[in-house]
C-alpha positions in Angstrom: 53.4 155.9 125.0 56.6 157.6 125.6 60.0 157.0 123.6 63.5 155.6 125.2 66.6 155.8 123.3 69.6 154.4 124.9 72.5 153.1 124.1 74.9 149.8 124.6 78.5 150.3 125.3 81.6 148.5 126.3 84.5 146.4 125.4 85.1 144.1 121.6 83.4 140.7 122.7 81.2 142.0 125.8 78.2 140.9 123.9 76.4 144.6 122.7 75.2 143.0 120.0 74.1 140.1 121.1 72.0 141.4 124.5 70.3 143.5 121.8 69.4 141.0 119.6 68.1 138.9 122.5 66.1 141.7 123.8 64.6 141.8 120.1 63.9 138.0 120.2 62.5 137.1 123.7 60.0 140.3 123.2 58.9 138.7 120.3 59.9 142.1 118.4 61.5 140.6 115.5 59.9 140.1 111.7 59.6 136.5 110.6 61.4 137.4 107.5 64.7 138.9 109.4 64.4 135.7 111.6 64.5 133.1 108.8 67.5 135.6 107.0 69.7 135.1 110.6 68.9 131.5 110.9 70.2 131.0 106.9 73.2 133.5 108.3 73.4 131.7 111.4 74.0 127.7 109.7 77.2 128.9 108.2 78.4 129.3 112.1 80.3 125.9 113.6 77.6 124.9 116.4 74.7 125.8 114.3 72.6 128.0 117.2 71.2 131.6 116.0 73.3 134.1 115.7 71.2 137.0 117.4 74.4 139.5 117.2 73.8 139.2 113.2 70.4 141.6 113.8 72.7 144.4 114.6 76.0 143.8 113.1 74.7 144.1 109.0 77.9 145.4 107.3 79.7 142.5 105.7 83.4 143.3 107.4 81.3 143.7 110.5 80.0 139.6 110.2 83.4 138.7 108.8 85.3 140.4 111.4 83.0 139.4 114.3 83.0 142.7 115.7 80.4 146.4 115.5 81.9 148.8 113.4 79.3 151.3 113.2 76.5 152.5 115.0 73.6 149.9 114.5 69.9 152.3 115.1 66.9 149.3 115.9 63.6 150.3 117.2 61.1 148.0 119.4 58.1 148.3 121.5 56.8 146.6 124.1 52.9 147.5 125.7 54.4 149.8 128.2 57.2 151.5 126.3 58.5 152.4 122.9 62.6 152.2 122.1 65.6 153.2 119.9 68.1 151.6 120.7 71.8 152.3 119.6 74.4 149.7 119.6 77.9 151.2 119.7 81.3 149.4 118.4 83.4 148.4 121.3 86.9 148.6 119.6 89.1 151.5 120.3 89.7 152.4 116.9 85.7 153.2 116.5 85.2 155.4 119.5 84.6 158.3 117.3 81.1 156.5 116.5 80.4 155.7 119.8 80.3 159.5 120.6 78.2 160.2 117.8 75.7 157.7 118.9 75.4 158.4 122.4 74.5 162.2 121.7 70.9 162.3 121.8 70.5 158.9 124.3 68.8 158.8 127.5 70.2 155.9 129.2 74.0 154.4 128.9 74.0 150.3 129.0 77.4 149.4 130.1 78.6 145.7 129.1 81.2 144.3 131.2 82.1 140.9 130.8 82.1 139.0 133.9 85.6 137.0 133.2 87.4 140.4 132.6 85.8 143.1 134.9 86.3 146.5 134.5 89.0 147.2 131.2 90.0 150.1 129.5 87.1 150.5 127.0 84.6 150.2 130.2 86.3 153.3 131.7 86.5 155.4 127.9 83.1 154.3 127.1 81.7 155.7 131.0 83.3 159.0 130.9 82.0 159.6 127.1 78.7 159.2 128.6 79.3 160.8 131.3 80.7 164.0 129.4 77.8 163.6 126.8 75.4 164.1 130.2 73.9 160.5 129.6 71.5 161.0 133.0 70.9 157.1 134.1 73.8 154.5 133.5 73.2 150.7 133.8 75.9 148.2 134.7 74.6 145.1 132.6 77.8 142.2 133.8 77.2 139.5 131.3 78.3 136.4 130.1 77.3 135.0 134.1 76.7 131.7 133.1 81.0 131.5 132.4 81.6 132.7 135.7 79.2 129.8 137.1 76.3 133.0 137.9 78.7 133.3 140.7 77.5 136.3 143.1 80.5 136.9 144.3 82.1 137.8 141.2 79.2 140.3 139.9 79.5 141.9 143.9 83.1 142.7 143.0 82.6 143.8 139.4 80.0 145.9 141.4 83.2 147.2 143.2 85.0 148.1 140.9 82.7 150.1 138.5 81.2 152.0 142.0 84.5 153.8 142.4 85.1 154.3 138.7 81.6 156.3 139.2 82.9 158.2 142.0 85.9 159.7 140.0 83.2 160.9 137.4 80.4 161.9 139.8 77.7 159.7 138.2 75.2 159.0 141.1 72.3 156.9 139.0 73.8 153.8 138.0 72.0 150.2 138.3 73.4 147.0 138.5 72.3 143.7 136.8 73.6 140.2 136.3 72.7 138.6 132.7 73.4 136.6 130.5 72.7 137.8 127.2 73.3 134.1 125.6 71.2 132.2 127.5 68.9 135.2 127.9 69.0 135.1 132.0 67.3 138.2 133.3 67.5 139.8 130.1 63.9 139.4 129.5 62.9 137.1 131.8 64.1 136.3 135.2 66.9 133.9 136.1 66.5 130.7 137.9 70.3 130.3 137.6 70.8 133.2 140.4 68.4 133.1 142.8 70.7 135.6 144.7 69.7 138.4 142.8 66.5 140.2 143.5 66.2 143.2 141.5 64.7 143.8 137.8 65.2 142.3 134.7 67.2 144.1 131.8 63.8 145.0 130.0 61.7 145.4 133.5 64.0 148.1 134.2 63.8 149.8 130.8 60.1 149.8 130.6 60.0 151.3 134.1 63.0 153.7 134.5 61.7 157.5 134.7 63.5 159.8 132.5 63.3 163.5 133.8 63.1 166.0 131.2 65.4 168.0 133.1 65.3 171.0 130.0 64.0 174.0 131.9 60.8 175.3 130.1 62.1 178.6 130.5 65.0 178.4 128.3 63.2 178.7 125.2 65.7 178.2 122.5 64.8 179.0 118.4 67.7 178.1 116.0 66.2 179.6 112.7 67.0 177.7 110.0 64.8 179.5 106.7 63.0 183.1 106.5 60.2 183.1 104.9 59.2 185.5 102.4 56.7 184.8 99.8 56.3 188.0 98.3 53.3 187.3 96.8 50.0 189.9 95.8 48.5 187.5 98.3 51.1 187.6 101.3 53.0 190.8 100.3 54.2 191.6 103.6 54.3 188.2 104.9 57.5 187.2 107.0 58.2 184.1 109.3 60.9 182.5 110.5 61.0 178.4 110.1 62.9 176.6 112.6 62.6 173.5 115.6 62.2 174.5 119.3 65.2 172.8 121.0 64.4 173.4 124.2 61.7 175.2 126.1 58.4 177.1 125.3 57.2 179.7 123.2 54.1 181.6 123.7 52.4 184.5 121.4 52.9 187.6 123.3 56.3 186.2 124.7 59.7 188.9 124.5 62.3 187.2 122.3 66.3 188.6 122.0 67.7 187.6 118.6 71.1 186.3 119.2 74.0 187.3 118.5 72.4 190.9 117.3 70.9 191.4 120.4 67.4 192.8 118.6 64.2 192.2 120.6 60.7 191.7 119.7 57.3 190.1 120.6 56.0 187.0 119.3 52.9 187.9 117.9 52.4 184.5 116.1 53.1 180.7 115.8 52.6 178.7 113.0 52.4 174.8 112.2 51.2 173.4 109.1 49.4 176.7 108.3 47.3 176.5 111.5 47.5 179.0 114.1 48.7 178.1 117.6 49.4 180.0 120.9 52.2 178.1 121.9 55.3 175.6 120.8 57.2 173.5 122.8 60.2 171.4 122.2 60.7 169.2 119.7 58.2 171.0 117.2 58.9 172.5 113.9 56.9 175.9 114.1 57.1 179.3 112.4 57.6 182.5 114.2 55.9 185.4 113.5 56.9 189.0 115.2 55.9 191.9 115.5 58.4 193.7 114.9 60.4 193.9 111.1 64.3 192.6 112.8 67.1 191.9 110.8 66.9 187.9 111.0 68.8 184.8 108.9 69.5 181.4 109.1 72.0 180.8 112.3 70.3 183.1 114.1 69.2 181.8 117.8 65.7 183.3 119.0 65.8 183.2 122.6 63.0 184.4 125.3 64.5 187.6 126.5 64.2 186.8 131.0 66.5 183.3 129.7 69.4 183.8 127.7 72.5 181.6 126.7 76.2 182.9 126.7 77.2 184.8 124.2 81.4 184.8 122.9 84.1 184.6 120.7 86.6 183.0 123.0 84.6 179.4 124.1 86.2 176.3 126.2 84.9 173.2 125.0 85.6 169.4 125.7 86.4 167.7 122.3 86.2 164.5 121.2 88.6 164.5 118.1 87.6 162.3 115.1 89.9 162.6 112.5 93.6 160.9 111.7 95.1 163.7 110.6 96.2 165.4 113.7 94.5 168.7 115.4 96.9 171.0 116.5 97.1 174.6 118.0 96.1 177.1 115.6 94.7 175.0 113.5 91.5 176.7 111.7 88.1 175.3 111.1 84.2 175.9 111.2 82.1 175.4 114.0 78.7 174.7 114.3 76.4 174.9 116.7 72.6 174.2 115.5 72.3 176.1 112.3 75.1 178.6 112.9 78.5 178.5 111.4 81.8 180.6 111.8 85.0 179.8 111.2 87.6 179.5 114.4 91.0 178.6 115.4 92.5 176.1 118.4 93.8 178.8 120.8 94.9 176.5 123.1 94.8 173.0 124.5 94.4 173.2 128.2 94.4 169.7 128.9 93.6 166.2 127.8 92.1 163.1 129.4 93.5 160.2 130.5 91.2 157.5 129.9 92.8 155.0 132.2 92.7 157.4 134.9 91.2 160.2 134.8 93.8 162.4 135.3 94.6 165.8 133.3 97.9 165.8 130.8 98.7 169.6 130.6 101.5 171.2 128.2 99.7 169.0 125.3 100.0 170.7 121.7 98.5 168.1 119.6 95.3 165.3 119.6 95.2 162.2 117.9 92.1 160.2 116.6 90.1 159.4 119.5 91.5 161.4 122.4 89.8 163.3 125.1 90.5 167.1 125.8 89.5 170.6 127.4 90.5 173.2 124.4 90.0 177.0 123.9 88.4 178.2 120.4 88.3 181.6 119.4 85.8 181.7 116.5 85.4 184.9 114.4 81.6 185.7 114.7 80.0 185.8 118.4 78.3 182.0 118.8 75.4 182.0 121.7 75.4 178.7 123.3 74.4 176.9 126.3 76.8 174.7 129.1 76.5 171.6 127.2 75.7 170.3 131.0 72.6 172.9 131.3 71.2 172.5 127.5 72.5 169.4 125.5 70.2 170.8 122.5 72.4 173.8 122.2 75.8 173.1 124.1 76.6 170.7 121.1 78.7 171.2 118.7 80.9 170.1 115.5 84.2 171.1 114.1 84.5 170.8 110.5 87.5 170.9 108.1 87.5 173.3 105.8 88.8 172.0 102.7 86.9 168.3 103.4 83.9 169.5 104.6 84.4 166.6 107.2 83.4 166.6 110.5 86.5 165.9 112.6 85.3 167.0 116.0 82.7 167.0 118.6 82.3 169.3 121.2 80.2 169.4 124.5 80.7 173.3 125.3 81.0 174.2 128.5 81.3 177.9 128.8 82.9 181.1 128.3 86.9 181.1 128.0 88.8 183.0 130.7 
């Protein structure tokens, strides 16, 4: 049984929280205990029906407020599919978490309410997932049973989101009418609209194909320990611990070490002191050469036919996440997997408009929550993929130096000019 994460996005009120807890209740996916603690939650509510948003939203400002705050993780299964999902606050002032969230997800739900349409935090939250390389985006228009599960209000919704999709070339995107409420084709289908003929909410979920589009090629190694024992028993024993992030190692394979530029053979791989000939993504393995290289932790391990890019001077799209201002030539450390080095804001070459688009050049400063192309140039070479070729290792942090706060993510994109 394979593993979806996805994630649900949109504007304050669109109903995130509640399309999630209804896909938790109507799959019968929820714990009698955390049933009977809503329905106690829910009695304190004026009409007195279950609150199914209160599954998700657990802090107490969050229940007060009526609103997400931060990124709710709940996990589900149905026979055909297992899930993670990720609900995402819709208020402006929390995008930060909403890019955090969507990093590792699969699928992009995008609420828009059907009174409203298409607003501002439906365009932000579709070109974060878009730049994060979410792969299949679905268009859930809810709260249909306001709009009287009129047809022709979800066919121009439909509209409106298609040319938003044009301007940021996202091709797979699916379109449903619910609502999440009433539960009307969330998990079962809607006699209310009889016009619509497609999949429920969950139908499609348990059905959608999701391409590993990771070429097994690009075999990718950050190390994160050497291993060194020492010992009478081991005395010459050396391996390298780390995750395969992308692509495939085999014994025998030719391996560059990055950024030295060393090469060697892999003339072992080891799990959980068993011998095997080969690792693939995803697993926690240690390498054995054959050769004695100068290896440590930040390191990347890379088959030698598939290599990344290698620099100093790196253009990145950022994400800025801290109110205290970024500015050029301001210093910090990046990291990208397990390497760190410290770098400055050469330049910022542009930032987004989220309203439309558009580029705003001759910008020397970013606020909390904007959107821009910058130039880094970092003191020690960093290897990296495109962020759009390899989301394993085009991501990347900025951290403060004196905070050790994270105040940035990046989704590199390549070698500066």
């Amino acid at each position: 049984m394979d593993l979806l994460r996805f994630i649900t996005c949109g504007s304050v009120d669109d109903g995130k929280s509640t399309l999630i807890g209804r896909l938790l209740y109507d799959s019968k996916s929820i714990l009698a205990d955390q049933l009977e603690a809503i329905e106690r939650a829910s009695k304190t509510r004026d009409n007195g029906e279950v609150d199914l948003a209160l599954l998700t939203d657990g802090l107490r400002s969050e229940r007060e407020q009526g609103i997400t705050i931060d990124v709710a993780y709940r996990y589900f299964q149905t026979p055909k599919r297992k899930f993670i999902i990720v609900d995402a606050p819709g208020h402006i002032q929390y995008t930060r978490n909403m890019v955090t969230g969507a990093s590792n997800c699969q699928l992009a739900i995008v609420l828009i309410d059907a009174r409203h349409g298409v607003v501002e935090q439906t365009r932000r939250h579709s070109l974060i997932a878009s730049l994060l390389g979410i792969p299949q985006i679905v268009v859930a228009v809810n709260k249909m049973d306001l709009v009287g599960y009129s047809q022709d209000v979800f066919s121009d919704i439909c509209i409106q989101y298609a040319e938003l999709a044009k301007k940021l070339n996202v091709s797979a995107v699916t379109y449903i009418p619910i609502s999440a409420l009433n539960g009307d084709n969330v998990v079962d289908e809607s006699k209310n609209m009889p016009w619509y003929d497609g999949p429920t909410l969950l139908h499609y979920l348990e059905t959608i194909v999701i391409s590993d589009d990771v070429n097994p090629a690009q075999g990718r190694f950050p190390v994160q320990y050497v291993i060194r024992p020492q010992t009478a028993e081991l005395p010459d024993y050396r391996g390298y611990a780390g995750k395969v992030t992308s692509g495939t190692f085999r014994v025998g394979d030719a391996i560059t070490v990055l950024p030295s530029g060393e090469t060697s053979v892999i003339d072992g791989i080891e799990l959980a002191g068993q011998s095997l000939q080969e690792a693939g993504a995803s697993q926690s393995v240690i390498l054995h050469l054959a050769d004695d290289v100068d290896i440590s932790r930040g390191d990347l391990i890379v088959r030698t036919d598939n290599q990344p890019v290698t620099s100093q001077t790196i253009e990145a799209m950022l994400c800025w996440m801290d109110t205290k201002p970024l500015s050029v030539g301001s210093k910090y450390v990046l990291q990208v997997g397990t390497a760190r080095t410290r770098c400055s804001v050469r330049q910022i070459a542009y930032q987004l408009n989220v309203d439309t688009y558009d580029h705003t050049e001759d910008v020397d400063s970013l606020k909390l929550n904007d959107l821009a192309n910058v130039v880094l140039r970092t003191a020690q070479p960093i290897s990296f993929d495109p962020y759009q070729q390899n989301r394993a290792t085009g991501g990347a942090i900025l951290i403060d130096e004196t905070s050790n706060v994270t105040v940035g993510a990046l989704m590199l994109v390549g070698e500066a000019g």
